[in-house]
N, CA, C and O atoms as CSV, one atom per row, in Angstrom:
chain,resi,resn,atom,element,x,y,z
A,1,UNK,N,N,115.867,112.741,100.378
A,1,UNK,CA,C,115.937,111.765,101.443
A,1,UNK,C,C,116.877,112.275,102.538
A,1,UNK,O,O,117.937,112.739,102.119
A,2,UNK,N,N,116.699,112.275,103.778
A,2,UNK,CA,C,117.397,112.416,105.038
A,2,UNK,C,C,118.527,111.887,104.771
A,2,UNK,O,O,118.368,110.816,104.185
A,3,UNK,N,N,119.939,112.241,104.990
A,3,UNK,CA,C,121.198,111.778,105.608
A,3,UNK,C,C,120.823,110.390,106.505
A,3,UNK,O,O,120.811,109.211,106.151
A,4,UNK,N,N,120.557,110.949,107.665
A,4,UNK,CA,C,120.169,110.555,109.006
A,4,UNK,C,C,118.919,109.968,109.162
A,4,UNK,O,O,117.909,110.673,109.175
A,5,UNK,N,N,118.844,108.239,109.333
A,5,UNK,CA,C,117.324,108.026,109.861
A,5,UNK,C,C,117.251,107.512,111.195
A,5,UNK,O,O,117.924,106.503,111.405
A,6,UNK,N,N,116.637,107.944,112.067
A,6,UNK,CA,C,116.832,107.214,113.441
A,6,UNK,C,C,116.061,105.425,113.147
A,6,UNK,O,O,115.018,105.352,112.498
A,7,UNK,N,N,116.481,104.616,113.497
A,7,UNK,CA,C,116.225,103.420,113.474
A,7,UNK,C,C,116.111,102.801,114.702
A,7,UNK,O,O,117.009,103.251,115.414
A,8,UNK,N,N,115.429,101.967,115.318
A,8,UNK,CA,C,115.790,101.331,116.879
A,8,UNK,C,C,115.530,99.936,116.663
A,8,UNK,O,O,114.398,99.474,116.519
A,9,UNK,N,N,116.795,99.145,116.638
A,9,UNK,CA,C,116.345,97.494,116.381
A,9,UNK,C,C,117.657,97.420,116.622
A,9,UNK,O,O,118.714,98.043,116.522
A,10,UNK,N,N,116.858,95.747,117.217
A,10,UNK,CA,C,118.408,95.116,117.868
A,10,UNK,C,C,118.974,94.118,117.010
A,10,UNK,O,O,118.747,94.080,115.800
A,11,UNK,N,N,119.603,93.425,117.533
A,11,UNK,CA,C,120.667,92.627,116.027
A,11,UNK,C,C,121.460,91.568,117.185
A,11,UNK,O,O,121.787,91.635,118.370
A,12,UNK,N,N,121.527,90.781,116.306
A,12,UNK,CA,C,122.722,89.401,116.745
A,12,UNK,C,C,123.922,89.922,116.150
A,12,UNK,O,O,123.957,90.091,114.931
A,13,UNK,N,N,125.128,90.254,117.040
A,13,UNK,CA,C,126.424,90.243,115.939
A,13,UNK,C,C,126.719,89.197,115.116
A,13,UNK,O,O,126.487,88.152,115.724
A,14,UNK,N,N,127.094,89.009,114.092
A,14,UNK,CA,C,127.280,87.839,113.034
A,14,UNK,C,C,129.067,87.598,113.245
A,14,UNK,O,O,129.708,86.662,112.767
A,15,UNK,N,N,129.602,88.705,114.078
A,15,UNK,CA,C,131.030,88.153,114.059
A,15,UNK,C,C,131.126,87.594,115.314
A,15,UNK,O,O,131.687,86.499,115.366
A,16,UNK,N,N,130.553,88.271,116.750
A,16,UNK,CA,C,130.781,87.655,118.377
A,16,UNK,C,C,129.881,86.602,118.700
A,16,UNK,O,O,130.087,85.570,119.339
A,17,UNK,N,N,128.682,87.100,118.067
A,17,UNK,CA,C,127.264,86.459,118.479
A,17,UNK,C,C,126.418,87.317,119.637
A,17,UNK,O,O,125.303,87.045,120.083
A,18,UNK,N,N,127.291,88.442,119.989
A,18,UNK,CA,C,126.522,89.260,121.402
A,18,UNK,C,C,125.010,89.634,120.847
A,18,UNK,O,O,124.890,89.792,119.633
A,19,UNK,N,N,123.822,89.784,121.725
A,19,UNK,CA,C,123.111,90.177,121.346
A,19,UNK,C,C,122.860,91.634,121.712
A,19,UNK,O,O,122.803,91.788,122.932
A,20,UNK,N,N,122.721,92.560,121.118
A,20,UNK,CA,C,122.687,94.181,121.095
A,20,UNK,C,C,121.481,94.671,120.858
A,20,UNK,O,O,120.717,94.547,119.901
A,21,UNK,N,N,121.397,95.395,122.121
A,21,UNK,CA,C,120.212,96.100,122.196
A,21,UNK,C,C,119.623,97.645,121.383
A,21,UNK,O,O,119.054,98.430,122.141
A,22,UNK,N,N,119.713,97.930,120.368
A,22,UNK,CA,C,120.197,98.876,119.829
A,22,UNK,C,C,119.004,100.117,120.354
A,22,UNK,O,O,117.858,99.830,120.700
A,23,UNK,N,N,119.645,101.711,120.312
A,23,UNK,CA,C,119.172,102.528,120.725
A,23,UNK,C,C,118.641,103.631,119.381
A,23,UNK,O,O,118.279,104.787,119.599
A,24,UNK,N,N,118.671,103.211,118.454
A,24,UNK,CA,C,118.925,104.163,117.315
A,24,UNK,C,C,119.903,105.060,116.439
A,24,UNK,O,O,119.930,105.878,115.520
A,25,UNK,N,N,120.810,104.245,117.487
A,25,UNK,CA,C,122.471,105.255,116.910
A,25,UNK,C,C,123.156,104.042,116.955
A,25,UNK,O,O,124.384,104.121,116.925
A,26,UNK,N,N,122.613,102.867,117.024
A,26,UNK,CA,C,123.723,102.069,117.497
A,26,UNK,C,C,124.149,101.380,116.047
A,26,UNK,O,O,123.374,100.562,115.552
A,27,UNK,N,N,125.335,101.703,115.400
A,27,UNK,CA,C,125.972,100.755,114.180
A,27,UNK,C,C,127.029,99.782,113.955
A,27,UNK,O,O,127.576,99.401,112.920
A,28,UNK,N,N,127.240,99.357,115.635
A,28,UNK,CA,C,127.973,98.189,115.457
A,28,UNK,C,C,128.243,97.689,116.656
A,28,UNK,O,O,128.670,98.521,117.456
A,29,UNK,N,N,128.135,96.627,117.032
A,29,UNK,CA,C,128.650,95.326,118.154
A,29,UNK,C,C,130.136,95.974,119.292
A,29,UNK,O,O,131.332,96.082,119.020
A,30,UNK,N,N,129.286,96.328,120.722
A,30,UNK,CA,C,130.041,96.986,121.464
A,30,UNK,C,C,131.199,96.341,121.649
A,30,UNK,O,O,132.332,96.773,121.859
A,31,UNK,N,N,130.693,95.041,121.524
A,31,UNK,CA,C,131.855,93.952,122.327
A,31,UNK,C,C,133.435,93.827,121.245
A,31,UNK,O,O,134.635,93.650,121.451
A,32,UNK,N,N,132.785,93.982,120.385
A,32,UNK,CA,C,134.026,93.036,119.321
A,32,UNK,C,C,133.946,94.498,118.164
A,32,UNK,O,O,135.039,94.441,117.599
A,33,UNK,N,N,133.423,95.335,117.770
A,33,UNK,CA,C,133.402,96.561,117.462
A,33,UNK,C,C,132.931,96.710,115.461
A,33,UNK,O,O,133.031,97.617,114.634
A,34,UNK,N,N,132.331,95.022,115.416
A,34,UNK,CA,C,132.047,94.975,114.000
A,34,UNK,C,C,130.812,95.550,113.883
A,34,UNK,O,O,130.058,95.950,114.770
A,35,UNK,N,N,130.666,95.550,112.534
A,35,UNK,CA,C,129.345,96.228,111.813
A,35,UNK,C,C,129.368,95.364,110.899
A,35,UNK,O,O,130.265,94.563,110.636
A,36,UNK,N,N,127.692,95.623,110.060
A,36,UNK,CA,C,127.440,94.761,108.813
A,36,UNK,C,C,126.721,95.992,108.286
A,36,UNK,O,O,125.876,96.690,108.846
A,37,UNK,N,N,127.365,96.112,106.838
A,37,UNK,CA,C,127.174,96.981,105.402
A,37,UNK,C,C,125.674,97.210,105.078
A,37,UNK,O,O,125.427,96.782,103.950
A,38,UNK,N,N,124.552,97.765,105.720
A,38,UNK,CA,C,123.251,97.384,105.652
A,38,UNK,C,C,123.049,99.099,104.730
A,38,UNK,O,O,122.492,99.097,103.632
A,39,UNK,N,N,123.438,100.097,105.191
A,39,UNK,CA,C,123.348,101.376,105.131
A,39,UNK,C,C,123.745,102.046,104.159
A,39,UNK,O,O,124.976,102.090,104.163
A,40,UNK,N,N,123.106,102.824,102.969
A,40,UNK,CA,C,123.967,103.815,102.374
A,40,UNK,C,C,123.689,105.115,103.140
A,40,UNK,O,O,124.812,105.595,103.291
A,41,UNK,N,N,122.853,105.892,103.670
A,41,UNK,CA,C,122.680,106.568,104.952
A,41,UNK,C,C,122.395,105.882,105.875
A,41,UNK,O,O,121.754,104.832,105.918
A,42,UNK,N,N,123.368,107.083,107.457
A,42,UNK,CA,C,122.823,106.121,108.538
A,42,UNK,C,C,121.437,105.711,108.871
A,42,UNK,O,O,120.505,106.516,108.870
A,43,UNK,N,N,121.337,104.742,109.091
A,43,UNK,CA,C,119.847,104.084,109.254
A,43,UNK,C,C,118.712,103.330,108.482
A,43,UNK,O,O,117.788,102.697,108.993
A,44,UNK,N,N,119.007,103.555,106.918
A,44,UNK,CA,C,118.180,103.696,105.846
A,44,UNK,C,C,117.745,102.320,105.684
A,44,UNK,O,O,116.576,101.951,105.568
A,45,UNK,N,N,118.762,101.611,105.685
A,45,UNK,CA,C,118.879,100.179,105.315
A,45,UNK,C,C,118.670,99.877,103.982
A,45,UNK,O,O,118.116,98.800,103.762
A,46,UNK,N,N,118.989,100.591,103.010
A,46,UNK,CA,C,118.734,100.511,101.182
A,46,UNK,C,C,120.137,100.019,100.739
A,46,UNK,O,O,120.540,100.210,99.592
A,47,UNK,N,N,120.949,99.311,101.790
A,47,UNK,CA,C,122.897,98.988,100.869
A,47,UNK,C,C,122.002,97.419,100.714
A,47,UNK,O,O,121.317,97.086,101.682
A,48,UNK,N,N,122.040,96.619,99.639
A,48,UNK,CA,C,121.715,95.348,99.387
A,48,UNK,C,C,123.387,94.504,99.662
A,48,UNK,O,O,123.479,93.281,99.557
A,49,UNK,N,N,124.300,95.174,99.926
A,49,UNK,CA,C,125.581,94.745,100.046
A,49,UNK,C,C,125.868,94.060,101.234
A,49,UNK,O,O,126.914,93.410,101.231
A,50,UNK,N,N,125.409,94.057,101.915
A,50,UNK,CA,C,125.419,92.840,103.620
A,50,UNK,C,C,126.915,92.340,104.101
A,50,UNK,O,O,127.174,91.424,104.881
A,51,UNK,N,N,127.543,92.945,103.618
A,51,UNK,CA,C,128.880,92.608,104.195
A,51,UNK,C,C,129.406,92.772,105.442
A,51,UNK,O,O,129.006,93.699,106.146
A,52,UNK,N,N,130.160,92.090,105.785
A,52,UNK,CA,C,130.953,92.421,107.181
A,52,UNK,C,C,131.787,93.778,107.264
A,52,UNK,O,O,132.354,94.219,106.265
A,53,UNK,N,N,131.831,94.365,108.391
A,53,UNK,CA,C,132.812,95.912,108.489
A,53,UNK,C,C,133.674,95.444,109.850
A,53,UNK,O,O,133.193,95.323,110.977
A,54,UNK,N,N,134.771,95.262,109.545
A,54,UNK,CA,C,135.486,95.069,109.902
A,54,UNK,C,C,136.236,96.533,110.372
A,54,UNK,O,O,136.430,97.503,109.639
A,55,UNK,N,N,136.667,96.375,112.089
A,55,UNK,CA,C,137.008,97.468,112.773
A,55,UNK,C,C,138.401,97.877,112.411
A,55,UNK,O,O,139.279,97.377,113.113
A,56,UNK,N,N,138.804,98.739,111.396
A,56,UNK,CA,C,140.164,99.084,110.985
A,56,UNK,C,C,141.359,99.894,112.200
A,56,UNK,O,O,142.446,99.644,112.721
A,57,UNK,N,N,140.475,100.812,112.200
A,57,UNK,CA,C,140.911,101.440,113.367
A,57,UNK,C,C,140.053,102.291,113.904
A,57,UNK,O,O,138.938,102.712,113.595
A,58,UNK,N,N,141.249,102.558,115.296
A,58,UNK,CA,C,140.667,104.401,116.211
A,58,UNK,C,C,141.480,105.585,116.018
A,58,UNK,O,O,142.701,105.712,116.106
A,59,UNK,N,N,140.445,106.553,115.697
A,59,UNK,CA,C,141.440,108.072,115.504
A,59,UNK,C,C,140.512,108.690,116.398
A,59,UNK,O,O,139.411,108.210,116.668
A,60,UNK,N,N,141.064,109.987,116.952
A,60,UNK,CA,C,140.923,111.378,117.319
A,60,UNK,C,C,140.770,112.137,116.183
A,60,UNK,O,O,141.614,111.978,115.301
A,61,UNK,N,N,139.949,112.866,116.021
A,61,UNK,CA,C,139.403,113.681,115.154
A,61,UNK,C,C,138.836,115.596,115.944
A,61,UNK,O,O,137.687,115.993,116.137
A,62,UNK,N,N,139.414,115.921,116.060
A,62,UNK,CA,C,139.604,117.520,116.374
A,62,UNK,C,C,138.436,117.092,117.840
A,62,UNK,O,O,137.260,117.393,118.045
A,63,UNK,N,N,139.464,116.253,118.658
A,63,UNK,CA,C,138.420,115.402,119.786
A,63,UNK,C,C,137.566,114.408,119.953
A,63,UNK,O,O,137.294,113.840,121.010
A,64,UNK,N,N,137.042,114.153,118.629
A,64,UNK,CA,C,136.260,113.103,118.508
A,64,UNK,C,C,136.502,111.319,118.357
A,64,UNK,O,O,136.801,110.776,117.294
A,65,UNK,N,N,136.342,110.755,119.379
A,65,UNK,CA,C,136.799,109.565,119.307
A,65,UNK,C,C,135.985,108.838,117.514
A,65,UNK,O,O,134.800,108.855,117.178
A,66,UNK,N,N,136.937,108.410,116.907
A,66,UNK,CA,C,135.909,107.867,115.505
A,66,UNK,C,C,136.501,106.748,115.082
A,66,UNK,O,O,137.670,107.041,114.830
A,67,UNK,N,N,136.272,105.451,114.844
A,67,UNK,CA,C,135.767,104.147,114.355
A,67,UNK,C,C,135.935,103.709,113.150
A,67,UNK,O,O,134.827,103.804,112.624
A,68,UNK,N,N,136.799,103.212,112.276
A,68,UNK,CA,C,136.665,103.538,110.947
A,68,UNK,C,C,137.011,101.924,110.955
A,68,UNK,O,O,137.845,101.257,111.568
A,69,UNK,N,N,135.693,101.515,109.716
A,69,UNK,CA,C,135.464,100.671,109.343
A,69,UNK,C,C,135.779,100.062,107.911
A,69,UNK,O,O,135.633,100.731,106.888
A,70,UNK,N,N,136.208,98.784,107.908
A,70,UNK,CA,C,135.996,98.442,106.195
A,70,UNK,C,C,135.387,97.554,105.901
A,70,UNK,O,O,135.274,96.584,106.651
A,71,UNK,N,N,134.786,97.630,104.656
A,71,UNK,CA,C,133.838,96.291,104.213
A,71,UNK,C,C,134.884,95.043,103.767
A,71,UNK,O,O,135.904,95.005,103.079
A,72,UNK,N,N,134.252,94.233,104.373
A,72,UNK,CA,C,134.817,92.757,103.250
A,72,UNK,C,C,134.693,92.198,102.313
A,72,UNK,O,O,135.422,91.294,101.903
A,73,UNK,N,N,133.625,92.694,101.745
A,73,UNK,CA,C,133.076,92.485,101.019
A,73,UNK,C,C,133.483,93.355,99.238
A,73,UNK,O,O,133.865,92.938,98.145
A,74,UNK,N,N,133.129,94.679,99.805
A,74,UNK,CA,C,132.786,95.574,98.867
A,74,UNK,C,C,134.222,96.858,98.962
A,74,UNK,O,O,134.505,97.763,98.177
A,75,UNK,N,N,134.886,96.428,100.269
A,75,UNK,CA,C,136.032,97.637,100.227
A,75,UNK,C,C,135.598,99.026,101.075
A,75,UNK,O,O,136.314,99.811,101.696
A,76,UNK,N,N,134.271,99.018,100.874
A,76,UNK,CA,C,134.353,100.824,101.241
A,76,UNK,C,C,134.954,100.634,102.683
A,76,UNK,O,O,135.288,99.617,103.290
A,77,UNK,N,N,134.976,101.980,103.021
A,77,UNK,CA,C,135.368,102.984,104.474
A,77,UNK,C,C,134.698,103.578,104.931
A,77,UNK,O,O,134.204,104.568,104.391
A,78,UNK,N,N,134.429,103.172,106.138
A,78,UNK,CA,C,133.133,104.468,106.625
A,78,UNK,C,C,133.537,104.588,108.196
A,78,UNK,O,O,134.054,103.582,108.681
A,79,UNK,N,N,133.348,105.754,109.064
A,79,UNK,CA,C,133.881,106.467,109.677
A,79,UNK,C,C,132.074,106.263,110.872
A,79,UNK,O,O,130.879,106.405,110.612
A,80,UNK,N,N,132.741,105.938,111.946
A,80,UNK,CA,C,131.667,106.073,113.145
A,80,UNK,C,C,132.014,106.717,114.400
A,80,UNK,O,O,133.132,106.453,114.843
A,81,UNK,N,N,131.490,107.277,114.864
A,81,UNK,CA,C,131.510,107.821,116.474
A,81,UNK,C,C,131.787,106.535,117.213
A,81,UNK,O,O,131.360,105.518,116.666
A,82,UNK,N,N,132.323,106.419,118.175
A,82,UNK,CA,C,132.252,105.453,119.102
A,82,UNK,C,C,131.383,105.976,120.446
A,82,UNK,O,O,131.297,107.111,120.914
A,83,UNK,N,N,130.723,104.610,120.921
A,83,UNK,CA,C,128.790,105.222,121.125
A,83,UNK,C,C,130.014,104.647,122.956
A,83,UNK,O,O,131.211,104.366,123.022
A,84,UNK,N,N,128.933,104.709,124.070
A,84,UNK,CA,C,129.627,105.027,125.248
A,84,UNK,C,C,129.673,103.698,125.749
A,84,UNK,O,O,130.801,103.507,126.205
A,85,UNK,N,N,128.808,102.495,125.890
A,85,UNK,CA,C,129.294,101.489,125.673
A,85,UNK,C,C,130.157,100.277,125.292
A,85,UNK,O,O,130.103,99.126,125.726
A,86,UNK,N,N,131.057,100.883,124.268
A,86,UNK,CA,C,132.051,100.164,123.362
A,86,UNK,C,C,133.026,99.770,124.333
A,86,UNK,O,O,133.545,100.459,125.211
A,87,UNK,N,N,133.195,98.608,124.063
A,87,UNK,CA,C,134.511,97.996,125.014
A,87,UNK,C,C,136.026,98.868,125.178
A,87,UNK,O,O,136.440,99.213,124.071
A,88,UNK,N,N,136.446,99.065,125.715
A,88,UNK,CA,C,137.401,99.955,125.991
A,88,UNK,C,C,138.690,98.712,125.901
A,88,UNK,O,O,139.844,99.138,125.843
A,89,UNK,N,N,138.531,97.639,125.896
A,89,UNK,CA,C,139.524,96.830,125.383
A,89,UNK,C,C,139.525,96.574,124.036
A,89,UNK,O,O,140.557,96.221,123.466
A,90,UNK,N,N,138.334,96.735,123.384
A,90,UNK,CA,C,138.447,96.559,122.004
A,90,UNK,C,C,139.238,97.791,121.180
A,90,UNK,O,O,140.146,97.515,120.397
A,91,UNK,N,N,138.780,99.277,121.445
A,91,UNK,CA,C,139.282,100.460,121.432
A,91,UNK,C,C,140.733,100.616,121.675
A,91,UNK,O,O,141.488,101.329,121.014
A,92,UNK,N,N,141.027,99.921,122.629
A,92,UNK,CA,C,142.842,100.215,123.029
A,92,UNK,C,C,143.831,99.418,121.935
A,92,UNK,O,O,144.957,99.709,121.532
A,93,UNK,N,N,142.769,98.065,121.558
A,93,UNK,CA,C,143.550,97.371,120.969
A,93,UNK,C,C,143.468,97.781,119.562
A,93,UNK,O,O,144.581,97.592,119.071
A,94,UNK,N,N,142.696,98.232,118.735
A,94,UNK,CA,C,142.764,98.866,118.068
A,94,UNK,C,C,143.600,100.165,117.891
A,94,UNK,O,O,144.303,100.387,116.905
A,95,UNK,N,N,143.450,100.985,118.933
A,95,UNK,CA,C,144.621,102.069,118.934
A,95,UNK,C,C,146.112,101.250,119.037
A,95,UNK,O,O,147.119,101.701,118.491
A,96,UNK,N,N,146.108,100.330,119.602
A,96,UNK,CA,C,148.188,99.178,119.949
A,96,UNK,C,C,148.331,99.364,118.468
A,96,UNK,O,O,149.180,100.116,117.990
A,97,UNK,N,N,147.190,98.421,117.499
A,97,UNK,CA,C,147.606,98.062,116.240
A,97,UNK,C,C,147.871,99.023,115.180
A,97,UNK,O,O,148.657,98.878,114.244
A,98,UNK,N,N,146.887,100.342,115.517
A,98,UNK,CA,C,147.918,101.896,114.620
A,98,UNK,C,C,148.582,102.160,115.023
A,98,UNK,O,O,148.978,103.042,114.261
A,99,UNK,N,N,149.766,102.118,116.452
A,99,UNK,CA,C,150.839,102.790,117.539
A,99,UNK,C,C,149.997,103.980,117.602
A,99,UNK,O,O,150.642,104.909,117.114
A,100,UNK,N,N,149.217,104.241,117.862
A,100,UNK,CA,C,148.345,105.361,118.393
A,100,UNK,C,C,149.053,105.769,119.890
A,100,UNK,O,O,148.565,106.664,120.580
């Protein structure tokens, strides 16, 4: 099975309510920066776990702006690109709350 599935569907955030237009890369709510646990690869949609991902923080990664998420559910951690859209107030405030 692919890592990677391109997917293109849009979604109601379940934490803002924004509605998101998704492009195929898109894994979480620009506005407010949540995700929901749908994925064991990106795209697949085979996690039966539906939990909320809650935006932990922002790191730099050898340049790479990255997103790291946790479930509420289930605990895991999972690590996202931040796509070019993403609120840049949500991002900062996230970087205040690590002293980034």
């Amino acid at each position: 099975m692919k890592k990677f599935q391109r997917k293109i569907e849009n979604f109601t955030c379940q934490h803002c309510g924004l509605v998101v237009l998704g492009d195929g890369f898109t894994n979480h709510c620009p506005r407010c920066l949540w995700s929901k646990h749908v994925d064991v690869n990106p795209g697949d949609r085979t996690n039966d776990c539906g939990g909320m991902m809650q935006p932990m923080r922002f790191e730099l990664d050898h340049g790479k702006q990255i997103l790291i998420h946790k479930c509420e559910k289930c605990g895991i951690k999972k690590e996202y690109k931040i796509a070019k859209n993403d609120s840049t107030d949500a991002i900062i405030g996230l970087a205040k709350k690590a002293n980034f």
